[in-house]
C-alpha positions as CSV (number, residue, x, y, z in Angstrom):
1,X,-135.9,131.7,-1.3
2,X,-134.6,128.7,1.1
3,X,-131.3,130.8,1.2
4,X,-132.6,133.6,1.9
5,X,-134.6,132.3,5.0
6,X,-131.6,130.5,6.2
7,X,-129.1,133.6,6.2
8,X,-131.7,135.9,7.9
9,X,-132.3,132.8,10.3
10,X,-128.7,132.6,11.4
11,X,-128.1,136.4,11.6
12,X,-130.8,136.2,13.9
13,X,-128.9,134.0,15.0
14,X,-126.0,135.5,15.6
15,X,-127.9,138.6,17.2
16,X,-129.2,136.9,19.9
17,X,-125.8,135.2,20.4
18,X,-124.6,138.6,21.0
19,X,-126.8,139.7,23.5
20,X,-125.4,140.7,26.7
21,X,-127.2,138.3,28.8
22,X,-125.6,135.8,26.1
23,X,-122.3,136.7,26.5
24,X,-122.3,136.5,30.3
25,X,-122.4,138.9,33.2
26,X,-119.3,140.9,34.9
27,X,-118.7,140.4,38.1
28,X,-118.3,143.8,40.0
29,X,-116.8,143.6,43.4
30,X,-117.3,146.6,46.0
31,X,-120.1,147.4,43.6
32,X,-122.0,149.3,46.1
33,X,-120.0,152.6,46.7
34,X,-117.1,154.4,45.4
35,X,-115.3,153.2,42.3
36,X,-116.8,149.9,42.4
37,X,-120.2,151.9,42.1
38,X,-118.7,154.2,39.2
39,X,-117.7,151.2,37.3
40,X,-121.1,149.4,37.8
41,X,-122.5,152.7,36.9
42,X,-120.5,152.8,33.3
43,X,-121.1,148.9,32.5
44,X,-125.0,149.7,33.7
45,X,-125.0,152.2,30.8
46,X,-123.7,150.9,27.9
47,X,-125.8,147.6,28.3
48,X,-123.7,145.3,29.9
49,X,-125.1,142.4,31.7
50,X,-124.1,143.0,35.5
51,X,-123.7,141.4,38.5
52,X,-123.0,143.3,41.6
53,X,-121.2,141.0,44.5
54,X,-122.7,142.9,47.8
55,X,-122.6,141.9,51.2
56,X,-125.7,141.2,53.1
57,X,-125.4,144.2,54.5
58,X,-124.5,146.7,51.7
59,X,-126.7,149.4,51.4
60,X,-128.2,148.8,47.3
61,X,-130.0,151.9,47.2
62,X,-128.1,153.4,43.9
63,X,-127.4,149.7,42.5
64,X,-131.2,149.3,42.6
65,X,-131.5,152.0,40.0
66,X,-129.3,150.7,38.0
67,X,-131.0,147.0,37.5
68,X,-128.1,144.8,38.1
69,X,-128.0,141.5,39.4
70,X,-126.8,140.7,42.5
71,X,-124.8,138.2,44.2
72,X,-124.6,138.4,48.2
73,X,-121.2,137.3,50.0
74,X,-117.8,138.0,51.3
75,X,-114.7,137.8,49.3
76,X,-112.6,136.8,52.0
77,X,-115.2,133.9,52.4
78,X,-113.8,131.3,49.4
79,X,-117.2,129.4,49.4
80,X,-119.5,132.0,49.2
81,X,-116.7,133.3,46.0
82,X,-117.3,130.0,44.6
83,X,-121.2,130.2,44.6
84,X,-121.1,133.5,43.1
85,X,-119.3,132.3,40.6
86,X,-121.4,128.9,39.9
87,X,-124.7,131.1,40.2
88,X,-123.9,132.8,37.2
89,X,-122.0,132.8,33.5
90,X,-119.5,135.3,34.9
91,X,-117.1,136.6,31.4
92,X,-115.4,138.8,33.9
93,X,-114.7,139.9,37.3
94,X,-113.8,143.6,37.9
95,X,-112.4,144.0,42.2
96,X,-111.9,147.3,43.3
97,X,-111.1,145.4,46.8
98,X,-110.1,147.7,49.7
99,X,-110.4,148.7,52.9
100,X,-110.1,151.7,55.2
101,X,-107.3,153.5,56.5
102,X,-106.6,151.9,59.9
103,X,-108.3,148.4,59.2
104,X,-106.3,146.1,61.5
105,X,-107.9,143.1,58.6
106,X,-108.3,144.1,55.1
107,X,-109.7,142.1,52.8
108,X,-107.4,142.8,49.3
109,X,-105.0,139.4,49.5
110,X,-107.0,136.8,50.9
111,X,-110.3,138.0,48.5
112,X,-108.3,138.5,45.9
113,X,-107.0,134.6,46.2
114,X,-110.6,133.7,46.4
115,X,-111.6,135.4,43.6
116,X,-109.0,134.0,41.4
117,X,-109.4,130.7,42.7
118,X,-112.8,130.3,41.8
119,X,-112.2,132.5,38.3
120,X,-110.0,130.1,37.2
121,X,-112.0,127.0,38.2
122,X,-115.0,128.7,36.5
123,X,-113.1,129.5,33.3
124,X,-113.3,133.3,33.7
125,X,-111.9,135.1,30.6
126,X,-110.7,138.2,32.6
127,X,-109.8,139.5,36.2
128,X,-109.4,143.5,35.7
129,X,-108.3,145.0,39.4
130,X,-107.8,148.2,40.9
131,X,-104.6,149.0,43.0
132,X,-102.7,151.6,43.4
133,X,-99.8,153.3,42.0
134,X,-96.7,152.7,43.9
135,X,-97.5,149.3,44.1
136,X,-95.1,146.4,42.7
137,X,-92.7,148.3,40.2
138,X,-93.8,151.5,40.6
139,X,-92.6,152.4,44.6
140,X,-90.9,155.4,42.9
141,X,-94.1,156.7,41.2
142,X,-95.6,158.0,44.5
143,X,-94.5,160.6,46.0
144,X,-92.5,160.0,49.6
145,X,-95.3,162.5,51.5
146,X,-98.4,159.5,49.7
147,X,-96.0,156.7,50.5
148,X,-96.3,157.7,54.4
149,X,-99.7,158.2,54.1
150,X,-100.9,154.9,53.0
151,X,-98.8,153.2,55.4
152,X,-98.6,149.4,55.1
153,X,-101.5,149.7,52.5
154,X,-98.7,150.4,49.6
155,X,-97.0,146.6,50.1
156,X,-100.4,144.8,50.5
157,X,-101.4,145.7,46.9
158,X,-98.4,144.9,45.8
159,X,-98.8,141.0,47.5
160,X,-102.4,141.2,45.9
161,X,-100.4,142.2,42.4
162,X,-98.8,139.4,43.1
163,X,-101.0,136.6,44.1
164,X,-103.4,137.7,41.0
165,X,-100.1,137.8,38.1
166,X,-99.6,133.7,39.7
167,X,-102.9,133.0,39.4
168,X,-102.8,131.8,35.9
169,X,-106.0,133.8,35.6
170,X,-105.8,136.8,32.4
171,X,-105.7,139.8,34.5
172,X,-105.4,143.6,34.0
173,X,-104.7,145.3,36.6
174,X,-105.2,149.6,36.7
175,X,-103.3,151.3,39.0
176,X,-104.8,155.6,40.3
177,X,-102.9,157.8,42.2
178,X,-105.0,159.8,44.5
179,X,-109.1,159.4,43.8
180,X,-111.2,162.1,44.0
181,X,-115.0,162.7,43.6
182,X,-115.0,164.6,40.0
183,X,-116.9,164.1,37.4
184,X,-115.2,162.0,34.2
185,X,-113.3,164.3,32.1
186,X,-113.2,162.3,29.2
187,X,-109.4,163.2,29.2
188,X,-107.7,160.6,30.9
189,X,-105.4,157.6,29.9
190,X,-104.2,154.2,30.9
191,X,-100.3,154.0,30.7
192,X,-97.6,151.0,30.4
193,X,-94.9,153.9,32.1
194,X,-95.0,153.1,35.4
195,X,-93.0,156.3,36.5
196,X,-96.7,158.1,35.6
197,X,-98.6,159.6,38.8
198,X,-101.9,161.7,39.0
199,X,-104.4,161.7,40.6
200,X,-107.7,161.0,39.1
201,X,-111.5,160.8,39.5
202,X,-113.5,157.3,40.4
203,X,-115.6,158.6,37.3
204,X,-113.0,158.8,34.8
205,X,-111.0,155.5,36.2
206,X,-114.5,153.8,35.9
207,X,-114.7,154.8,32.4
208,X,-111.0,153.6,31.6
209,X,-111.1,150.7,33.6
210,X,-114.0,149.1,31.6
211,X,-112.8,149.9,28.2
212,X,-110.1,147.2,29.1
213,X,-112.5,144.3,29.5
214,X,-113.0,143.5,25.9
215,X,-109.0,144.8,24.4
216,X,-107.1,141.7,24.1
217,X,-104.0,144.2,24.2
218,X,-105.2,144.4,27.6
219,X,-104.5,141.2,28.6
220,X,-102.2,140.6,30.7
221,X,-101.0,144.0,31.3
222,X,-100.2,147.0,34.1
223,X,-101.5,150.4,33.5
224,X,-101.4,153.7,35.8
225,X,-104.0,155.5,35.0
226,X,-103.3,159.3,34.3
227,X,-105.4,162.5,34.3
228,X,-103.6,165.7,32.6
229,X,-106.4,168.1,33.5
230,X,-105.6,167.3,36.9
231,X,-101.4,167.7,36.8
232,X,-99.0,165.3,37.7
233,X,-96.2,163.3,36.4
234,X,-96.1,161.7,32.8
């Protein structure tokens, strides 16, 4: 009888140790709009213990819905990165850094080195971040008439690329073509073919970027991510 008590003690046990709350929260960064929003929306829903990083001015209206957490700052401010980080048991940090079109400062490299920074000091298991294709080895991926488009934006995500794969922090980073506001198809995939272009909906890049969080073939690793139903190169 002893036995028994003790083996449904420690799968109690063992339940509560795997509690989301347990594990630690994921640090979503642009969590308020876009596919920052779409990804917080995905982690929201399958139970994930969340923690949106919004500045003080970020309109919360949909996160409030969702019942994350929040932690207010700017990623190109290191210290308030650092306290974000100390405030809470972060397991991983998801950046969909980014800017607008005709920013003369975007924030991509220096919060990206922020984030890393304080990921690594923290012990974060994971850095999963949004880019672009036709950054780093891809250039060829994107078509010439995108490539013009995007201007100078194109070699800034690939210093970001950069500055995250010498961080020393386990990274994944996810690469779209063109974003649109679609539903998730439930068709798309992540890549290792960096020759793949599509474009593809925040939705469905949501829902493949957080299947990478917890695949440790993930780690680590560059993926475009690809939509058939909406054409394309593959």
């Amino acid at each position: 009888m002893k036995k028994l008590a003790l083996g449904f003690a420690l799968l109690v046990l063992a339940g509560c140790a795997a509690t989301p709350a347990a594990r630690g929260t994921v640090l979503v960064i642009g969590a308020s709009s876009g596919t920052g929003l779409e990804i917080t929306k995905v982690l929201a829903a399958r139970g994930d213990d969340v923690t949106a990083f919004v500045r003080p001015t970020s309109n919360r209206t949909e996160l409030d819905a969702l019942h994350v957490k929040y932690a207010v700052g700017d990623a190109t401010d290191a210290a308030s990165v650092r306290k974000a980080l100390s405030g809470h048991k972060v397991r991983a940090i998801v950046s969909t850094l980014g800017g607008r079109r005709g920013d003369s400062q975007r924030p991509d490299l220096i919060g990206t080195k922020n984030l890393a920074d304080a990921a690594k000091a923290a012990g974060v298991k994971r850095m999963v971040m949004i880019t672009v294709i036709g950054a780093g080895d891809s250039k060829n991926a994107l078509p010439e008439r995108v490539q013009q488009s995007l201007g100078p934006i194109v070699p800034l995500k690939t210093q970001t690329e950069a500055a995250l794969q010498a961080s020393g922090v386990p990274y994944t980073i996810v690469r779209p073509g063109g974003l649109t506001t679609n539903p998730a198809s439930g068709k798309g995939t992540l890549t290792l073919d960096h020759t793949a272009f599509s474009s593809i909906s925040r939705a469905e890049l949501a829902r493949l970027t957080v299947q990478t969080l917890d695949d440790p073939k993930a780690a680590n690793q560059i993926y475009h991510a690809i939509d058939p139903t909406n054409g394309g190169r593959n």
